[in-house]
Gaussian input, Z-matrix of N, CA and C with variables (Angstrom, degrees):
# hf/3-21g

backbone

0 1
 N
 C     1     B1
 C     2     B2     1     A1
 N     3     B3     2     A2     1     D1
 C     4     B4     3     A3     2     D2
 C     5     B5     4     A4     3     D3
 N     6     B6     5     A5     4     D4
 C     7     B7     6     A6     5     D5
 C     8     B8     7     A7     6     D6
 N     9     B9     8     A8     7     D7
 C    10    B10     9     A9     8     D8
 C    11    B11    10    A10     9     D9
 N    12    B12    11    A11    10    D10
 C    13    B13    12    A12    11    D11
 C    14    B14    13    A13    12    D12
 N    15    B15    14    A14    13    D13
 C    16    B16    15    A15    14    D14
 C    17    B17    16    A16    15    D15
 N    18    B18    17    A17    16    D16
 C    19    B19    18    A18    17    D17
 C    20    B20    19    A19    18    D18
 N    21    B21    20    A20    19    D19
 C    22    B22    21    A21    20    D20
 C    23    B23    22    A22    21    D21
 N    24    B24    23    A23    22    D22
 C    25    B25    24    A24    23    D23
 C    26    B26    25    A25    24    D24
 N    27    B27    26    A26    25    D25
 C    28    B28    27    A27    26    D26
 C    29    B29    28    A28    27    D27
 N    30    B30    29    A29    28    D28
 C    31    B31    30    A30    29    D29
 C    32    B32    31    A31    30    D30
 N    33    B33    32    A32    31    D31
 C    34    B34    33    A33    32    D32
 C    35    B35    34    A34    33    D33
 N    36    B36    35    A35    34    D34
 C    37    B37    36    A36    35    D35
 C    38    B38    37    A37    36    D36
 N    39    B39    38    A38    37    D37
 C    40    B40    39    A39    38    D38
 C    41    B41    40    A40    39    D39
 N    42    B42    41    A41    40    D40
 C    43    B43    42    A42    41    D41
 C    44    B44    43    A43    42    D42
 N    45    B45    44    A44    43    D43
 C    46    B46    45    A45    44    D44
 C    47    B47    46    A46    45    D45
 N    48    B48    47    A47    46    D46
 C    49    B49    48    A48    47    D47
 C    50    B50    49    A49    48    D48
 N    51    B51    50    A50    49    D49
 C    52    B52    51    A51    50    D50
 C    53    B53    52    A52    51    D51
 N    54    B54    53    A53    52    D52
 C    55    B55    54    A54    53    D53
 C    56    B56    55    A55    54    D54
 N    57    B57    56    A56    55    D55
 C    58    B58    57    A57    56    D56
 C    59    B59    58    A58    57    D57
 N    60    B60    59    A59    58    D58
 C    61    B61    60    A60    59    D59
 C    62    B62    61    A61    60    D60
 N    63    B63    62    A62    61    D61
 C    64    B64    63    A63    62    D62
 C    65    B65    64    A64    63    D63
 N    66    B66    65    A65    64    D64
 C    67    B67    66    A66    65    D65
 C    68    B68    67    A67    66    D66
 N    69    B69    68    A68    67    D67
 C    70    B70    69    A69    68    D68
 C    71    B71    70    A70    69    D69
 N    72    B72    71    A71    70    D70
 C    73    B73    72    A72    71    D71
 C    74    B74    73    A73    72    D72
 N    75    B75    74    A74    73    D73
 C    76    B76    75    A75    74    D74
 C    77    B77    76    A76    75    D75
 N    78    B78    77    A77    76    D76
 C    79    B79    78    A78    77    D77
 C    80    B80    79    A79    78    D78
 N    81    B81    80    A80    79    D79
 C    82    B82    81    A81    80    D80
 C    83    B83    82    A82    81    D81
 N    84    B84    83    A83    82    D82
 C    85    B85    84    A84    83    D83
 C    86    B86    85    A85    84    D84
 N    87    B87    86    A86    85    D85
 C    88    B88    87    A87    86    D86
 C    89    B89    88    A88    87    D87
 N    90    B90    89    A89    88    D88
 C    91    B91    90    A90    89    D89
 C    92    B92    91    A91    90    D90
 N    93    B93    92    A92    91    D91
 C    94    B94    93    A93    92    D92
 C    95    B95    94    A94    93    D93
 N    96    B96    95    A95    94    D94
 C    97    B97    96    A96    95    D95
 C    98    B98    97    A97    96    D96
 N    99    B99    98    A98    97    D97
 C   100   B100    99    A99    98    D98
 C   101   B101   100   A100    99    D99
 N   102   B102   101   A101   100   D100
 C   103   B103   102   A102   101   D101
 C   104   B104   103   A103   102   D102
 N   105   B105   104   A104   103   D103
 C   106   B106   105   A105   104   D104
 C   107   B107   106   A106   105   D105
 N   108   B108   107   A107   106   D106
 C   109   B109   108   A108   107   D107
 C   110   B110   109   A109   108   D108
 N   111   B111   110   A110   109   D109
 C   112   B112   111   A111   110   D110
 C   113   B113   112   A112   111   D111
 N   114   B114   113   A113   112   D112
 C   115   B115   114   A114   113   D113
 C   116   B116   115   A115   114   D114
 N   117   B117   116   A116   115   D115
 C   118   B118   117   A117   116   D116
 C   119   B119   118   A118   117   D117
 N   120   B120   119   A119   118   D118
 C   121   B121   120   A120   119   D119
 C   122   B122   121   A121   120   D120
 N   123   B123   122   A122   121   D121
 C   124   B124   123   A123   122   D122
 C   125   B125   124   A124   123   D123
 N   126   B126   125   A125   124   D124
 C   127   B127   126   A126   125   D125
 C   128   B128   127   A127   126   D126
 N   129   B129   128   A128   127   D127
 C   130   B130   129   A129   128   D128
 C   131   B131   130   A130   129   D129
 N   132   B132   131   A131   130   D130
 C   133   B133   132   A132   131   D131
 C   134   B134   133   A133   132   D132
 N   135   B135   134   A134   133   D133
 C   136   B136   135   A135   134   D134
 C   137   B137   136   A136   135   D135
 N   138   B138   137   A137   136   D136
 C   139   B139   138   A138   137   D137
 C   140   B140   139   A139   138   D138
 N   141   B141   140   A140   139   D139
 C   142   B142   141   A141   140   D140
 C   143   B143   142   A142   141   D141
 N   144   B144   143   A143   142   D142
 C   145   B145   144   A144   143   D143
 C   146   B146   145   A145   144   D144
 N   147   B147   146   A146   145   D145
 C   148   B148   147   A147   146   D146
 C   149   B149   148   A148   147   D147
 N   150   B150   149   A149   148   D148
 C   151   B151   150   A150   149   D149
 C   152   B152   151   A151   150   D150
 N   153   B153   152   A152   151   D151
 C   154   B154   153   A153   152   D152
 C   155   B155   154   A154   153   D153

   B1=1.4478
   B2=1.5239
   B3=1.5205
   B4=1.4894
   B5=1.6197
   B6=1.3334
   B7=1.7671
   B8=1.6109
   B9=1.6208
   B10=1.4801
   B11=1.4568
   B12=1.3305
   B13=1.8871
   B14=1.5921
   B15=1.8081
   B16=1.5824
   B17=1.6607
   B18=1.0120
   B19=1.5706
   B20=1.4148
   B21=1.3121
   B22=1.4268
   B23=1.7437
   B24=1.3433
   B25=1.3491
   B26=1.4794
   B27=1.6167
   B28=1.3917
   B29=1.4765
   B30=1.4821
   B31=1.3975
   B32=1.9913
   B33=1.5859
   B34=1.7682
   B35=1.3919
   B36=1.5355
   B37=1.6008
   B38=1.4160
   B39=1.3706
   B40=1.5922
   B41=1.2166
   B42=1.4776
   B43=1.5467
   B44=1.7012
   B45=1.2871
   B46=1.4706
   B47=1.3561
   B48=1.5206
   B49=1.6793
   B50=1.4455
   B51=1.1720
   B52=1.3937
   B53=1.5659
   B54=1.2595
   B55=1.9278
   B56=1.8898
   B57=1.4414
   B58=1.4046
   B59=1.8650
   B60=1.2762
   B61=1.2813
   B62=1.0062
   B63=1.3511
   B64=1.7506
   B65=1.4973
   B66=1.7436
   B67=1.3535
   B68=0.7827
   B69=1.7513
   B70=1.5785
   B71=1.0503
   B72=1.8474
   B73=1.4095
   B74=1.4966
   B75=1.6068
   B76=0.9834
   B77=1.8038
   B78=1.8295
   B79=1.4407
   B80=1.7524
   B81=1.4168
   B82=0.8879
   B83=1.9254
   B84=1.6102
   B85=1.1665
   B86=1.7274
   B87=1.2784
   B88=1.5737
   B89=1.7675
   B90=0.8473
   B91=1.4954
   B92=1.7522
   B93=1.2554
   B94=1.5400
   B95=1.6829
   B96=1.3703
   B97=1.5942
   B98=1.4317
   B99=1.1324
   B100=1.5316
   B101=1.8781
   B102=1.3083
   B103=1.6608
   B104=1.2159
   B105=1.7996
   B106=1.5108
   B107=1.5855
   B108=1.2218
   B109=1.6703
   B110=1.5389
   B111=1.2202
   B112=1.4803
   B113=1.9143
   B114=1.6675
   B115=1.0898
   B116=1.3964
   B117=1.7057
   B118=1.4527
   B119=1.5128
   B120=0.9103
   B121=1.7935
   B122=1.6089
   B123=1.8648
   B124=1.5229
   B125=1.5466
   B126=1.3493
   B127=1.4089
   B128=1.2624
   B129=1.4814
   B130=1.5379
   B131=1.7193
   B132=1.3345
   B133=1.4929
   B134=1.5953
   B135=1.2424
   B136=1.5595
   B137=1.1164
   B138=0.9947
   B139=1.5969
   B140=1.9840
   B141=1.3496
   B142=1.6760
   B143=1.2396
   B144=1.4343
   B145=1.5364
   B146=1.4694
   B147=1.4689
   B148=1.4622
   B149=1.4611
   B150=0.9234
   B151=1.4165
   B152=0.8151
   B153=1.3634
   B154=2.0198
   B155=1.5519
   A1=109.86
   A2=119.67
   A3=111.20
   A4=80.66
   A5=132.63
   A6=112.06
   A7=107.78
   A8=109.50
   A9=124.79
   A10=111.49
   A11=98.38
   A12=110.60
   A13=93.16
   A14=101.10
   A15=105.06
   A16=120.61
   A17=115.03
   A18=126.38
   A19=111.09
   A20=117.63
   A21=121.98
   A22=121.03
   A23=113.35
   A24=119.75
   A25=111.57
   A26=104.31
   A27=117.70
   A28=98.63
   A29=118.50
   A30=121.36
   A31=107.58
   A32=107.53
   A33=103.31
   A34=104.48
   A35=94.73
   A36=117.17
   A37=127.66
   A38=98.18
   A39=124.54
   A40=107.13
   A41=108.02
   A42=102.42
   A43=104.07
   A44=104.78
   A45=111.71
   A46=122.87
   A47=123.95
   A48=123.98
   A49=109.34
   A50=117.58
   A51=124.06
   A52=114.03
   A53=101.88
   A54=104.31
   A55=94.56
   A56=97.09
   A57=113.58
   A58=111.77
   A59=157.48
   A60=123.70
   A61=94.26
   A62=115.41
   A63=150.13
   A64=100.43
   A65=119.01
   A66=119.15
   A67=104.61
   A68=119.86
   A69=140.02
   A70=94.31
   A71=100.87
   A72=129.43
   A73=94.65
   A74=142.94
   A75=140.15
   A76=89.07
   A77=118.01
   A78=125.45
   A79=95.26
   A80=119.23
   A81=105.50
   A82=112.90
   A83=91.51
   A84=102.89
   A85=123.89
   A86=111.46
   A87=119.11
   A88=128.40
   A89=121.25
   A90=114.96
   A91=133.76
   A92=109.33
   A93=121.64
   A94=94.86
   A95=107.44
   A96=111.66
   A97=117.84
   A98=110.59
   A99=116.77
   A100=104.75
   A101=98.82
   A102=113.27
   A103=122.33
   A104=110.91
   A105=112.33
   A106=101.59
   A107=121.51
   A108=127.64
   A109=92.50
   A110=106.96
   A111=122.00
   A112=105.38
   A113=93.49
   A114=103.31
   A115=132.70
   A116=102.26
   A117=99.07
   A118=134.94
   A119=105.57
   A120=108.53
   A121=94.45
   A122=113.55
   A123=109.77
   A124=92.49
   A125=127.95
   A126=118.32
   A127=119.85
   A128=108.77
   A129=131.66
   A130=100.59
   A131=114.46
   A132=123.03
   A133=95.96
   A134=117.57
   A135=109.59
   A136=121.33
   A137=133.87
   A138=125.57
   A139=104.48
   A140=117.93
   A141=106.62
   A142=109.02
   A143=123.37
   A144=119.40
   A145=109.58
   A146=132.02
   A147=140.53
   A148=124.41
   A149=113.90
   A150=127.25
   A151=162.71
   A152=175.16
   A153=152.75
   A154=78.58
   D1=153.32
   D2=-143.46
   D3=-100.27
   D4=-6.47
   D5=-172.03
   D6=-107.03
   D7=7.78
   D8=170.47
   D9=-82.54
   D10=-18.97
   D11=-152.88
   D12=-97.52
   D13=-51.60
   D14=177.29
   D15=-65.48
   D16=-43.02
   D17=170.98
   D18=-49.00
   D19=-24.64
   D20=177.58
   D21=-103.76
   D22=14.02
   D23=167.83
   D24=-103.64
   D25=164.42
   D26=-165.02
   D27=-73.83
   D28=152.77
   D29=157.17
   D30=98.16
   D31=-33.76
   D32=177.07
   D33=-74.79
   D34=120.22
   D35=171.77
   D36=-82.58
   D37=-14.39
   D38=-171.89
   D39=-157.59
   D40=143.70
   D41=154.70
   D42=-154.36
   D43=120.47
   D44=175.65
   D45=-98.88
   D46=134.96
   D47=160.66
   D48=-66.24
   D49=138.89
   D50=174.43
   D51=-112.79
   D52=-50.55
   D53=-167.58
   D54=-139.37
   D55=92.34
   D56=175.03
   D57=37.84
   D58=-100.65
   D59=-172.19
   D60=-161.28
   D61=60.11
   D62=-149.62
   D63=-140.11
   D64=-69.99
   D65=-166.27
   D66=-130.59
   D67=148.55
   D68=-175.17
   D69=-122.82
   D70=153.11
   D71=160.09
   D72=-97.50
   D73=131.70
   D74=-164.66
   D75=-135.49
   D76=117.30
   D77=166.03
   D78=-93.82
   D79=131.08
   D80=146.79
   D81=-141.00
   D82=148.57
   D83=-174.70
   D84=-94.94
   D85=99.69
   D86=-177.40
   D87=-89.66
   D88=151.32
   D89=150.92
   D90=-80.29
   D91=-19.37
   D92=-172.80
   D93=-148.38
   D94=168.23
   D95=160.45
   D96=-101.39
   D97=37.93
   D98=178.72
   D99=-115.14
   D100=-48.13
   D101=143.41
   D102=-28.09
   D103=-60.55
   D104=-171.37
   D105=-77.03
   D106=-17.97
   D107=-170.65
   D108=-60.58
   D109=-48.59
   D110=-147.77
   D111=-69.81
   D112=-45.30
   D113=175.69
   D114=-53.50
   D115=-53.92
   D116=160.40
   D117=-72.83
   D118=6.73
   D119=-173.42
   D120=-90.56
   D121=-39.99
   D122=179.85
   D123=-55.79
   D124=-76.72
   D125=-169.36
   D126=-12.99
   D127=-70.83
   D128=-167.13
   D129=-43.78
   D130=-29.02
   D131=-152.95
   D132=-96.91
   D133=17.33
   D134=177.80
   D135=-99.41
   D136=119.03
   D137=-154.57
   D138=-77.13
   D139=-1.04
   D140=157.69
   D141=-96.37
   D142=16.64
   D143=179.75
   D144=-99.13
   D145=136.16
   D146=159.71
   D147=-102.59
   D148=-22.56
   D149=164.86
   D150=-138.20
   D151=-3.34
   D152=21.51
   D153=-171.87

């Protein structure tokens, strides 16, 4: 499940369900935006993920 996978990476400060276990509110906490680049591309790279 893709908010087991996200909940378990470095840097999410938060992570909220929004619309049953479909959509996230995703906080994440970085030092640079090259970090946050990084971060979402792992997301993107989850194979239960469709969209960022």
């Amino acid at each position: 499940m893709a908010y087991n996978s996200i909940k378990a990476m470095g840097g999410i400060k938060k992570l909220y369900t929004l619309f049953g276990d479909y959509d996230f509110l995703v906080i994440v906490d970085t030092v640079d935006q090259a970090l946050l680049k990084r971060t979402v591309k792992e997301i993107e790279m989850l194979n239960s993920v469709i969209s960022v």
